[in-house]
Backbone as CSV, one residue per row, in Angstrom:
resi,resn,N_x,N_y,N_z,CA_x,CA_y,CA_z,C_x,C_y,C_z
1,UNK,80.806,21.319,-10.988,79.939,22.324,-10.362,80.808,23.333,-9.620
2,UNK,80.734,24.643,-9.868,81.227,25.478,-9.413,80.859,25.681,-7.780
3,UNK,82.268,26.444,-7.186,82.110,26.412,-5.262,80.599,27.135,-5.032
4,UNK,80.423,28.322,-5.962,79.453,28.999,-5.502,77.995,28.296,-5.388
5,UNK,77.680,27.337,-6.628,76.238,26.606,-6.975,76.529,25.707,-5.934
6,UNK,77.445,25.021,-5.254,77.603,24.275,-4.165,77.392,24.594,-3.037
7,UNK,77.752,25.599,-2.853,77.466,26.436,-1.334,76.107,26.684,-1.225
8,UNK,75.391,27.364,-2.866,73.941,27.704,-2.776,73.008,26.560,-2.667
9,UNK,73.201,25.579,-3.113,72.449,24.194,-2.736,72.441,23.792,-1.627
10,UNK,73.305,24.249,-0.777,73.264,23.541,0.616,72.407,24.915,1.167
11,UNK,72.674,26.174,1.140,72.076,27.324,1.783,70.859,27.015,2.630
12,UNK,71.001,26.918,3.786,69.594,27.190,4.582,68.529,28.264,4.762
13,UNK,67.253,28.189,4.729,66.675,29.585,4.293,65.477,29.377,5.297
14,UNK,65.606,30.072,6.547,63.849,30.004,6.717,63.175,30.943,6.688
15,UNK,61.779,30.328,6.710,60.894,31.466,5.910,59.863,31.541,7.097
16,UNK,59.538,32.754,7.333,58.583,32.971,8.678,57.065,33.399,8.257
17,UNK,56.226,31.945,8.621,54.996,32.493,7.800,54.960,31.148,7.107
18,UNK,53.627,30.432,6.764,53.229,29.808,5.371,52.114,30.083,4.793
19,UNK,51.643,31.002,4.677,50.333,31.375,3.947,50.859,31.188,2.598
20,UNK,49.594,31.962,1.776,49.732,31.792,0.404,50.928,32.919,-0.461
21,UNK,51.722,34.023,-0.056,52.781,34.670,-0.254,54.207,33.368,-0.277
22,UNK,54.207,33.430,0.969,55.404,32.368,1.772,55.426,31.199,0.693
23,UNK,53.876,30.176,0.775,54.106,29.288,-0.130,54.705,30.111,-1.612
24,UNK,54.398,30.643,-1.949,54.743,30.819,-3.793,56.547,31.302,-3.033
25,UNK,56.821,31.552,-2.578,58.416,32.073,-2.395,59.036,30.604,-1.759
26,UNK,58.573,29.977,-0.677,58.888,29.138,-0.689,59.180,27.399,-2.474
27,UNK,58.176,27.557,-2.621,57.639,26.897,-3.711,59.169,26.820,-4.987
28,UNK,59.095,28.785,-5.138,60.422,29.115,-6.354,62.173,28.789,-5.521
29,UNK,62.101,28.697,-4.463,63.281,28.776,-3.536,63.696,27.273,-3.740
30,UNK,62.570,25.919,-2.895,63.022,24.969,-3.387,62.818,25.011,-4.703
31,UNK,62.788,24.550,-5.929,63.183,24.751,-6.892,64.467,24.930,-7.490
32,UNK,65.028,26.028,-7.244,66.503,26.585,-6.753,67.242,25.873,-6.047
33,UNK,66.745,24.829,-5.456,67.683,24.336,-4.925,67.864,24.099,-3.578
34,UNK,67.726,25.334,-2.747,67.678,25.647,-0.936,67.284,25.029,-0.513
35,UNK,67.401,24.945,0.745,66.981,23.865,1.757,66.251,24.289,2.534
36,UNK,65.039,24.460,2.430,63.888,25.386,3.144,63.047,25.067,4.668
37,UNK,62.879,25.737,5.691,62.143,25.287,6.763,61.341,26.428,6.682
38,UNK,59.769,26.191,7.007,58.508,27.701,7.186,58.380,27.517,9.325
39,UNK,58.181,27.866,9.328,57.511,28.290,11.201,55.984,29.068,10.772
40,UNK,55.308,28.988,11.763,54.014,28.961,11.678,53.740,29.553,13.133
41,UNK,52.446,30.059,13.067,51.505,30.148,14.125,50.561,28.836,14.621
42,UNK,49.924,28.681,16.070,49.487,27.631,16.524,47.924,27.158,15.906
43,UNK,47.414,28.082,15.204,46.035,28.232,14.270,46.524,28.969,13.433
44,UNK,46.943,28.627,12.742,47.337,29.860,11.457,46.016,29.771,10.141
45,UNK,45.348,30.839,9.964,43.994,31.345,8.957,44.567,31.747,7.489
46,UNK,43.940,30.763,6.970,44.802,31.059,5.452,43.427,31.015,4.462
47,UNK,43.384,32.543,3.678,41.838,32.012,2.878,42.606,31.649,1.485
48,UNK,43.227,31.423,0.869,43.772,30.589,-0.097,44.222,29.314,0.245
49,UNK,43.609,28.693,1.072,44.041,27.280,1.288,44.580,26.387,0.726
50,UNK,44.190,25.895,-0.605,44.749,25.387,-1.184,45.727,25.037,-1.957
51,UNK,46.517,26.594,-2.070,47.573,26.378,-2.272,48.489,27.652,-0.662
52,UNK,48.066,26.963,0.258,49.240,27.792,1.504,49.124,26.557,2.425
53,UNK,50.818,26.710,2.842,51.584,25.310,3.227,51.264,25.187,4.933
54,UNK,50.331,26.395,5.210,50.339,26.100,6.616,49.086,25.685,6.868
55,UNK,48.454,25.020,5.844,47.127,23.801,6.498,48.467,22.531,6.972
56,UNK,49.638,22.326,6.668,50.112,21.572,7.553,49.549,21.491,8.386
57,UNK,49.486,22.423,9.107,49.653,22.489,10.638,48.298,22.085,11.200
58,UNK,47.223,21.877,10.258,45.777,21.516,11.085,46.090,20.109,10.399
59,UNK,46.700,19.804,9.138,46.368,18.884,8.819,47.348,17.725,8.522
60,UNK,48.353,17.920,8.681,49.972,17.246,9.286,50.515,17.462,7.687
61,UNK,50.037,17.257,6.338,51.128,17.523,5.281,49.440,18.951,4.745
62,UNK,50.267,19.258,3.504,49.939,20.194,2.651,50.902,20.094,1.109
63,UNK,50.355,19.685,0.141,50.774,19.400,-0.936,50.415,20.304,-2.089
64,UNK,50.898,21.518,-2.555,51.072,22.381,-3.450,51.741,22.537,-4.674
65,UNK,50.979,22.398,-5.932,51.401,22.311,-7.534,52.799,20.590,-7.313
66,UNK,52.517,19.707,-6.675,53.240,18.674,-6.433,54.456,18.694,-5.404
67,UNK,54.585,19.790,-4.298,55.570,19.580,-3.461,54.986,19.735,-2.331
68,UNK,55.612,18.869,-1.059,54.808,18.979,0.208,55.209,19.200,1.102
69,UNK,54.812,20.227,1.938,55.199,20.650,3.352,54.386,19.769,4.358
70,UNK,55.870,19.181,5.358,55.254,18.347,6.623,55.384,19.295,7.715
71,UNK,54.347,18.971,8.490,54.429,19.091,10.209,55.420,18.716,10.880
72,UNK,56.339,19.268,11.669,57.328,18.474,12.265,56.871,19.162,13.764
73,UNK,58.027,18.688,14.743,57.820,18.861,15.795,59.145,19.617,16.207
74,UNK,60.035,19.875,15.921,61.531,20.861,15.484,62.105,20.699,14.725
75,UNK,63.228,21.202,14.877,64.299,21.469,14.081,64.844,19.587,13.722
76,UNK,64.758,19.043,14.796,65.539,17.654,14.782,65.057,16.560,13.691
77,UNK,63.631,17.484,13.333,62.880,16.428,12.380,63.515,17.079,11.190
78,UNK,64.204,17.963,10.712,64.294,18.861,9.488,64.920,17.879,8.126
79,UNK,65.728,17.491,8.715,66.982,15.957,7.977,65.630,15.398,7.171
80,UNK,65.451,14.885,7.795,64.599,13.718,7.116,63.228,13.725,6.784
81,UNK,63.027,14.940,6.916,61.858,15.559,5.622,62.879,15.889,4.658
82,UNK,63.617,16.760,4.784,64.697,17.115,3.438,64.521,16.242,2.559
83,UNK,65.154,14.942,3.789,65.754,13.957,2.510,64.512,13.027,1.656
84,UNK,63.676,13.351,2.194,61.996,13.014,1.165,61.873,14.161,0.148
85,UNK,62.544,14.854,0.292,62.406,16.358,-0.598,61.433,16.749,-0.558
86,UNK,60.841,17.067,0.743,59.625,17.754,1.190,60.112,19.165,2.151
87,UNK,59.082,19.856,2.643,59.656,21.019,3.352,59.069,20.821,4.852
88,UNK,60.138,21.224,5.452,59.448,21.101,7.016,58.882,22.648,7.594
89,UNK,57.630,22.036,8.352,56.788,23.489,8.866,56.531,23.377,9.930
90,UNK,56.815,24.338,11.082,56.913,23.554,12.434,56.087,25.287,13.266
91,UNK,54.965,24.752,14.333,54.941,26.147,14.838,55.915,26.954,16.181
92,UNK,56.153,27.495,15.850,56.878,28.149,16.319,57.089,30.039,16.094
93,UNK,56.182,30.331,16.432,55.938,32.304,15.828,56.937,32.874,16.468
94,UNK,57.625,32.208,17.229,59.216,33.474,17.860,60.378,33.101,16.949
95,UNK,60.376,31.748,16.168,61.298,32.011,15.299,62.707,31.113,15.850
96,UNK,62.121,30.584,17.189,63.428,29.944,18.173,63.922,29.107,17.188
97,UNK,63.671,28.595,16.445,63.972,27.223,15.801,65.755,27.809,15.152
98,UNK,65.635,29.107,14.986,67.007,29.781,14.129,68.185,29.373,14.493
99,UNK,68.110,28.987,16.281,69.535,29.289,16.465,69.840,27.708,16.631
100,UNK,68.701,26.431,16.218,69.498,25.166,15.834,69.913,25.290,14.439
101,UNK,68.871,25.476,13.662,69.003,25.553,11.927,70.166,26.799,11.736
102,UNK,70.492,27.531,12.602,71.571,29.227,11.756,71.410,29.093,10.062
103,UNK,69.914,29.526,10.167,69.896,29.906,8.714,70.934,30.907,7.731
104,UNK,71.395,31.162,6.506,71.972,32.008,6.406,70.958,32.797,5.830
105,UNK,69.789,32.447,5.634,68.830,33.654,4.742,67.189,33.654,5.910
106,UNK,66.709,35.279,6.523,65.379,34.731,6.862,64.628,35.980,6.136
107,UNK,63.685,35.219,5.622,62.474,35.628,5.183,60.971,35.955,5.883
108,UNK,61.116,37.203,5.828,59.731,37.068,6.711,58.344,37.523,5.881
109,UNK,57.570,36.604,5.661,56.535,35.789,4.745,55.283,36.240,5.465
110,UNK,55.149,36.798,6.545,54.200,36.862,7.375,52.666,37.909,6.905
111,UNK,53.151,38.919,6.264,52.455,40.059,5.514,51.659,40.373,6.872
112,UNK,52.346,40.975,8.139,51.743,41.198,9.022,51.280,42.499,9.077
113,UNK,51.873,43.388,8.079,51.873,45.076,8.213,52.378,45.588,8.705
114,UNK,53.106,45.096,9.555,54.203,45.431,10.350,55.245,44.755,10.886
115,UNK,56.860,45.004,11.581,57.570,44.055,11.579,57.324,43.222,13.222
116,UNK,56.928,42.227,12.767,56.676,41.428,14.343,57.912,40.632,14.970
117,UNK,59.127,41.134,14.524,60.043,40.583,15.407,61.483,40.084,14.534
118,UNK,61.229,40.288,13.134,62.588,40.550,12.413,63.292,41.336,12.580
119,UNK,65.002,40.933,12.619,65.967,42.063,12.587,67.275,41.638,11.875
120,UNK,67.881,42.726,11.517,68.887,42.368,10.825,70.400,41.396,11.186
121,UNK,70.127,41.290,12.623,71.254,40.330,13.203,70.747,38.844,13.457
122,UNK,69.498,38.507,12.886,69.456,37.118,12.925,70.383,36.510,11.734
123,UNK,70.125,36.862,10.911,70.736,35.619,9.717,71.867,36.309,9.437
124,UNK,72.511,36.303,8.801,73.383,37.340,7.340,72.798,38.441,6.382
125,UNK,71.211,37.310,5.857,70.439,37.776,4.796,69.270,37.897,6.021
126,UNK,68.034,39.440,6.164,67.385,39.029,6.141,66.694,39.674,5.039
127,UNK,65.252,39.293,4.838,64.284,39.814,4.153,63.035,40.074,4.259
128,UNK,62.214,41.051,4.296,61.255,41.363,4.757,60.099,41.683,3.483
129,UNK,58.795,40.719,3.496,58.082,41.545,2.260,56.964,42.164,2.556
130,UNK,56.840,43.236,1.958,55.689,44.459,2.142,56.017,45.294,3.095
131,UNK,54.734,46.076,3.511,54.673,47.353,3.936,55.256,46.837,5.446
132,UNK,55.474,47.685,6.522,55.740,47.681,7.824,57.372,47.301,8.053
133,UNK,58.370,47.004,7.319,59.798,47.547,6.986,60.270,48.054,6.509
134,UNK,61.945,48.052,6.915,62.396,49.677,6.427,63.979,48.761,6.898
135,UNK,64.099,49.187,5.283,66.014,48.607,4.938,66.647,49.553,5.112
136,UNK,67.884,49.669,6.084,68.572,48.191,6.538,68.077,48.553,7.978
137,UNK,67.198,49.110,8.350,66.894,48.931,9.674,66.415,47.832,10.697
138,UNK,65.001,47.116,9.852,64.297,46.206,9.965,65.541,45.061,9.067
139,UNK,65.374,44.729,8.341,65.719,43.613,7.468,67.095,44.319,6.375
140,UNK,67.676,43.508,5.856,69.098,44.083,5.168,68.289,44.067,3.274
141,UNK,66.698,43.752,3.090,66.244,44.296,2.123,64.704,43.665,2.225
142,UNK,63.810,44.864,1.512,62.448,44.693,1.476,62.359,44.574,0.138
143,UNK,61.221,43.591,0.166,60.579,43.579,-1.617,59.010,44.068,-1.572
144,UNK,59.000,44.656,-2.236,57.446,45.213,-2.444,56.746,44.239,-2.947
145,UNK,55.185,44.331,-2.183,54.480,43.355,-2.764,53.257,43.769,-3.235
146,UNK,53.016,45.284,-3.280,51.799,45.908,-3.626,51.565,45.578,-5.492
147,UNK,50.984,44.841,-5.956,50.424,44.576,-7.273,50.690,46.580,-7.993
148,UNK,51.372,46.794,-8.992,51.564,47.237,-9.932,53.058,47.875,-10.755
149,UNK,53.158,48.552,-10.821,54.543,48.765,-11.542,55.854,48.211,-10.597
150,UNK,55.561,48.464,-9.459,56.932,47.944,-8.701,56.320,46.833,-7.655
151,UNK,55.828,45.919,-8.322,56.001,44.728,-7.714,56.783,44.210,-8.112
152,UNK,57.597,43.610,-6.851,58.885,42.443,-6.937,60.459,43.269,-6.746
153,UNK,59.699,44.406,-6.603,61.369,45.529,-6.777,61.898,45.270,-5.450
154,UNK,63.227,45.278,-5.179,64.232,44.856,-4.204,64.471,46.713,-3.649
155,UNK,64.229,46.736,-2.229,64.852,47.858,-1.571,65.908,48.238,-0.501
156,UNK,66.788,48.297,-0.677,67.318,48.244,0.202,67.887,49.653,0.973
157,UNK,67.125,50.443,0.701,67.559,51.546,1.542,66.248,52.268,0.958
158,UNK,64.896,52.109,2.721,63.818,52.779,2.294,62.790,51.722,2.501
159,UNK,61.545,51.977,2.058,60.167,50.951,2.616,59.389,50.568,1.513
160,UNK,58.526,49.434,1.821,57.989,49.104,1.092,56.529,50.261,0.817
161,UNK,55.897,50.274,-0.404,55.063,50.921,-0.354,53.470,50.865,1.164
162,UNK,52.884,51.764,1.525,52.143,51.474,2.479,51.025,50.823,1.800
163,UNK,50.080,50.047,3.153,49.145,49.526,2.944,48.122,50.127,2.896
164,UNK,47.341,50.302,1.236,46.174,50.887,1.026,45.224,50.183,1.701
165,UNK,44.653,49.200,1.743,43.704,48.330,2.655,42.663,47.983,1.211
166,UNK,43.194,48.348,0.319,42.248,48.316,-1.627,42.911,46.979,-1.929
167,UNK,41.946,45.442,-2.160,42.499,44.634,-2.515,42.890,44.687,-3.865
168,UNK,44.041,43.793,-4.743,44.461,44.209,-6.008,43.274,43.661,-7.152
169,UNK,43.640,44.343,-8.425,42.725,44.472,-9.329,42.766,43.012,-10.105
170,UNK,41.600,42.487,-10.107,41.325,41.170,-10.655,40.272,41.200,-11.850
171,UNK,40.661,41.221,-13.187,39.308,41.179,-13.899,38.663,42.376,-13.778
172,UNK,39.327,43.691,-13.564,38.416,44.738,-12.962,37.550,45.347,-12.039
173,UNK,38.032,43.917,-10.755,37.553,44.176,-9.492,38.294,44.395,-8.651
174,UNK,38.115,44.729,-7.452,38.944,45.066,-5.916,38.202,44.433,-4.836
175,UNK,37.839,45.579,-4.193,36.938,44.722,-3.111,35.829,43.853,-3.361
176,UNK,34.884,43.671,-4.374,33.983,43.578,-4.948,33.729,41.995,-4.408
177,UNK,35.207,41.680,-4.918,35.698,40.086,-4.577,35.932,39.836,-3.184
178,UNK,35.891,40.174,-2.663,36.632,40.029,-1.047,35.554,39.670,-0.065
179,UNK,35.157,38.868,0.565,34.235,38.708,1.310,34.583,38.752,2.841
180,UNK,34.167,39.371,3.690,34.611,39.931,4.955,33.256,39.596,6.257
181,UNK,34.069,39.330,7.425,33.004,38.987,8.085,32.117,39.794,8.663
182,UNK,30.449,39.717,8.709,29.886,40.826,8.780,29.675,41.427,10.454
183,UNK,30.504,40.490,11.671,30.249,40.016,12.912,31.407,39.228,13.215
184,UNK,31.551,39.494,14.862,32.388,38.254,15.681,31.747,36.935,15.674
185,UNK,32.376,35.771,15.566,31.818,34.714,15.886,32.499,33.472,15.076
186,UNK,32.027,32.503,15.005,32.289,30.953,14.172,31.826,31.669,12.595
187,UNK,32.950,30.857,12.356,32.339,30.921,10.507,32.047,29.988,10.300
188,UNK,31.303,29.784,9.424,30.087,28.616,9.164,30.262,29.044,7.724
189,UNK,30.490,27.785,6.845,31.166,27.590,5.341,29.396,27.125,4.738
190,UNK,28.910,27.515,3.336,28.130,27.189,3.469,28.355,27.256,1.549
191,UNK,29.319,27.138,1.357,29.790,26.967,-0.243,31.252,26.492,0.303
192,UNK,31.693,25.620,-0.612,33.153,25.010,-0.609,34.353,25.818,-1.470
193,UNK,35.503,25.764,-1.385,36.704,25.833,-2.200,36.495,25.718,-3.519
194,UNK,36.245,26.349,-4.507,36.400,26.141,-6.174,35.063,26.121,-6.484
195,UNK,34.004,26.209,-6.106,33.177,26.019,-5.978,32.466,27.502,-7.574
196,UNK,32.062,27.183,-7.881,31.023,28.408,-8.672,29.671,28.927,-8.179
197,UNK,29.439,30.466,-8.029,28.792,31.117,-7.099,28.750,32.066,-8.310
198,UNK,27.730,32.766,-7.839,26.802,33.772,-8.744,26.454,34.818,-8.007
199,UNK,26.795,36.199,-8.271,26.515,37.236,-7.564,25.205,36.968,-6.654
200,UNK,25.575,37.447,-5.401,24.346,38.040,-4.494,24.305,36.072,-4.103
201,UNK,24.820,35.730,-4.154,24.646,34.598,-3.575,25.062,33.805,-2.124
202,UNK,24.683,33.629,-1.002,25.284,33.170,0.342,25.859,32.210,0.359
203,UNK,27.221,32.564,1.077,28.155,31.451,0.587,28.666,31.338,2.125
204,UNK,28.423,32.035,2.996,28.866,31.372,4.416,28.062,32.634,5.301
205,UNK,27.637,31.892,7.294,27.585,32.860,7.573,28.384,33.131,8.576
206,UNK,28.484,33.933,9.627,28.928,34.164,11.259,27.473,34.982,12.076
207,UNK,27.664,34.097,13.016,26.406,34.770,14.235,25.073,35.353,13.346
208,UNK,24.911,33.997,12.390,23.242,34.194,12.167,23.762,35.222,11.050
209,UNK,24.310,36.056,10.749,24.341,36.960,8.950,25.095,36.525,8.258
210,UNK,24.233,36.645,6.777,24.594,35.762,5.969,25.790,36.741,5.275
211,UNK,26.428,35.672,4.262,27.806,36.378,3.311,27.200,35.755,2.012
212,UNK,27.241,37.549,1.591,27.135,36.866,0.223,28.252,37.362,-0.360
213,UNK,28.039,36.849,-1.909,29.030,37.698,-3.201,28.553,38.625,-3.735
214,UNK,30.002,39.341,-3.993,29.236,40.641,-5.166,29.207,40.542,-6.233
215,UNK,30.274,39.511,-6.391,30.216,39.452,-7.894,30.319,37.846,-8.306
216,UNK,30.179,37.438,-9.260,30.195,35.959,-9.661,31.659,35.703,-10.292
217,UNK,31.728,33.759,-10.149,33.298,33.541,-10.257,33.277,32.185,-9.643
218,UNK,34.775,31.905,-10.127,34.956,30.957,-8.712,35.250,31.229,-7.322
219,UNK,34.923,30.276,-6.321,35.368,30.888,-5.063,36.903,29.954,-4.807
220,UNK,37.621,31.034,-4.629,38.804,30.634,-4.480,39.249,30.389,-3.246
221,UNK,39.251,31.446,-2.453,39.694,31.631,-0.977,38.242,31.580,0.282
222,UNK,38.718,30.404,0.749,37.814,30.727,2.141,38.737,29.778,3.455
223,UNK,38.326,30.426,3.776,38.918,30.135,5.479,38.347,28.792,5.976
224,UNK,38.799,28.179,7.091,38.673,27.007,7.388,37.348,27.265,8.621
225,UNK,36.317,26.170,8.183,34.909,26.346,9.000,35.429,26.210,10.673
226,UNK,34.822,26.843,11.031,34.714,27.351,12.844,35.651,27.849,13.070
227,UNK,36.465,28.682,12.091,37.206,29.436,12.854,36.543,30.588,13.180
228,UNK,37.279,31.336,14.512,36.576,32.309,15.132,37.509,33.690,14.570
229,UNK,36.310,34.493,14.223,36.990,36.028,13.273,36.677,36.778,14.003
230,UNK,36.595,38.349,13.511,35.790,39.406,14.294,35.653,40.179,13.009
231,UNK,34.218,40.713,12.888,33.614,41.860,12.299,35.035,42.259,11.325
232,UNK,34.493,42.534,10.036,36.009,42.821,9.227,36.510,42.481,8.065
233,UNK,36.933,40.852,9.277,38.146,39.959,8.905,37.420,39.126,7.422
234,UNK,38.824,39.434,6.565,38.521,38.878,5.020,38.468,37.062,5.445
235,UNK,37.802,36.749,4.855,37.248,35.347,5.120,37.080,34.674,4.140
236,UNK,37.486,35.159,2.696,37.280,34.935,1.694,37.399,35.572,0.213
237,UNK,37.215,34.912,-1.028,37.600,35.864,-2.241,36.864,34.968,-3.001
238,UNK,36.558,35.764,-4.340,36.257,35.307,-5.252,37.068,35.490,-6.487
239,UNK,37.757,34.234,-7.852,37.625,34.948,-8.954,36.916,35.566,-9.628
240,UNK,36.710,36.596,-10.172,35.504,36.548,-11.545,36.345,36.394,-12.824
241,UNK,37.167,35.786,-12.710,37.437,35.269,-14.131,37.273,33.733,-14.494
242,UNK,36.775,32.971,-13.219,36.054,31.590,-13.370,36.611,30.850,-13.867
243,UNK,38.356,30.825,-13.786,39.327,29.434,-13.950,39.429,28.618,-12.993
244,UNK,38.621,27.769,-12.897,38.785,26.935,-11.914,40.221,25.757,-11.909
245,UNK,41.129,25.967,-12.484,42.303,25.792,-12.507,43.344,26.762,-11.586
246,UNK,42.729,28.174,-11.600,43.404,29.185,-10.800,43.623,28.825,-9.501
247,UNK,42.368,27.988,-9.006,42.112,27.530,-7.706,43.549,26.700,-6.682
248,UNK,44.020,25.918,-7.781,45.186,25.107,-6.881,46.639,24.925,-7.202
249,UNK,46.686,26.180,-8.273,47.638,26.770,-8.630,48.601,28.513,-7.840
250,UNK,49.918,28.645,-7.812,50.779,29.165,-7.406,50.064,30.878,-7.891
251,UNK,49.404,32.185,-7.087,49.544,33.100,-8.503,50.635,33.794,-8.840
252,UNK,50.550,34.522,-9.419,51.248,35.229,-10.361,52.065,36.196,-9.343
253,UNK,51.369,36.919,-8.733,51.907,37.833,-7.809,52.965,37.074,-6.358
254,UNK,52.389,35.726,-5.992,52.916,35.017,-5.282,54.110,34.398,-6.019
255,UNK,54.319,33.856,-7.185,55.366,33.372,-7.940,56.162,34.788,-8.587
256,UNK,55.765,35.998,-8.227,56.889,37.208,-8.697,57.254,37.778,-7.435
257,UNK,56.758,37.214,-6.278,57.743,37.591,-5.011,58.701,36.435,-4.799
258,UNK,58.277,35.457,-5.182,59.480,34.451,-5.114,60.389,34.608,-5.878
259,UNK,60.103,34.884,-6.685,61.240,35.041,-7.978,62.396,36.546,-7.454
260,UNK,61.559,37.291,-6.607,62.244,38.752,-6.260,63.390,38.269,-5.147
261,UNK,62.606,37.026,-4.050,63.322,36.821,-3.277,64.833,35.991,-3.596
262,UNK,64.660,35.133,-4.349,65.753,34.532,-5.068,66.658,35.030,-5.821
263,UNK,66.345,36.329,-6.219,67.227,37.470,-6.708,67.836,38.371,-6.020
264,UNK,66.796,38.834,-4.725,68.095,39.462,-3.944,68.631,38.333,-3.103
265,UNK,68.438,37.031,-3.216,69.410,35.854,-2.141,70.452,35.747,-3.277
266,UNK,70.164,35.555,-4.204,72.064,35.201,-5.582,72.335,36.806,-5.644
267,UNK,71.625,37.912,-5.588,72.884,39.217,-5.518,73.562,39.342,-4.315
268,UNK,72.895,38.720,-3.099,73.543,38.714,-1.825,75.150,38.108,-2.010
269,UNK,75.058,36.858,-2.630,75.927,36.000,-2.172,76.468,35.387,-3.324
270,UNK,76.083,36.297,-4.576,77.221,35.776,-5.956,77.754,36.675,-6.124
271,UNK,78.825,37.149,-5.500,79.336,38.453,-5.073,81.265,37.905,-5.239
């Protein structure tokens, strides 16, 4: 085995964020090999649940297309999740955990819209995906994550495209699919995960109004019951292409930012 595939197997990488982005980059990274830790928020809202690694955190593991992210309590637990060949996910949203682990790669997974606290003197590598950075200012490279011709493109001098607020095209839909809360308050689940739903149909409410669909499908994405939203907030999705296989699987767009990120981490450092 060559010095370089040796060095890259050991590489530490953390990734800030485990939603459903993070997981699919996380997901292609181990794979590769890396030795991965995610950090989290203390309630972190994920409407693709089923496949995003930070139901850890309500629910101590999270097991995605067969690999599993544990709950830990720091950095000290990291060893020995590794050595189960699982990933450790610990909350921590400032990121402190860096200066036990000195990652050489950080990823920030967060899709916050903006940069909440990445910079280019934490790691060696960092990386930032989507809109709200700007290489090499923010991060030493951005990958675009806006769904169409330049998704997955590596930037490193310049920004990711901005955020239209137009969810991407599914089957010929956008928003159509997106279910949003109509009010502040508790969400109240009133259809499950994978579930099949038929236009115009109520599938959860908040403060007494109901949610329906616009269009029929599976329901893929919904948020975890009683959490508290405000007027807006996406709370949910539908397929309308009704693979209920899609449901607990990696997508496409999430497995071509991973794949982007692993490409600018080996142009970084097969140099």
């Amino acid at each position: 085995m060559s010095p370089l595939i040796t060095s890259f197997k050991a590489m530490p990488v953390l990734i800030r964020g485990a939603g459903e982005m993070a997981t699919g980059v996380a997901f292609r990274l181990h794979r590769a090999g890396l030795r991965l830790a995610l950090t989290e928020a203390p309630n972190p809202m994920a409407v693709r649940r089923a496949v995003s690694f930070c139901e850890a955190i309500h629910d101590g593991t999270k097991t995605v297309e067969g690999l599993t992210a544990r709950r830990v309590a720091g950095p000290e637990d990291f060893d020995a999740v590794w050595a189960a060949g699982e990933l450790p996910v610990l909350v921590d949203p400032d990121t402190s955990c860096r200066h036990a682990m000195k990652p050489v790669v950080i990823v920030d997974a967060l899709l916050a819209k903006k940069n909440t606290g990445l910079a280019p003197d934490m790691a060696p590598l960092t990386i930032g995906l989507g809109p709200g950075f700007s290489a090499p200012q923010d991060a030493h490279l951005v990958i675009e994550t806006n769904r169409g011709h330049n998704l997955g493109r590596l930037i490193y001098q310049g920004q990711a495209e901005p955020n239209t607020g137009q969810p991407g095209n599914i089957a010929g839909y956008t928003h159509q699919r997106v279910l949003r809360s109509p009010a502040d308050g508790a969400f109240e689940a009133l259809a499950e995960l994978g579930q099949a739903v038929a236009q115009d149909e109520t599938v959860a409410r908040v403060a007494g109004q109901e949610i329906k669909v616009a269009v029929g499908g599976v329901l893929r994405g919904l948020i975890r019951p009683g959490t508290q939203v405000e007027k807006g907030w996406k709370v949910g999705d539908v397929d309308p292409r009704g693979q209920l296989e899609y449901l607990n699987t990696i997508s496409e767009k999430a497995r071509a930012i991973g794949g982007s990120v692993l490409e600018g981490i080996l142009h970084q450092f097969n140099k």
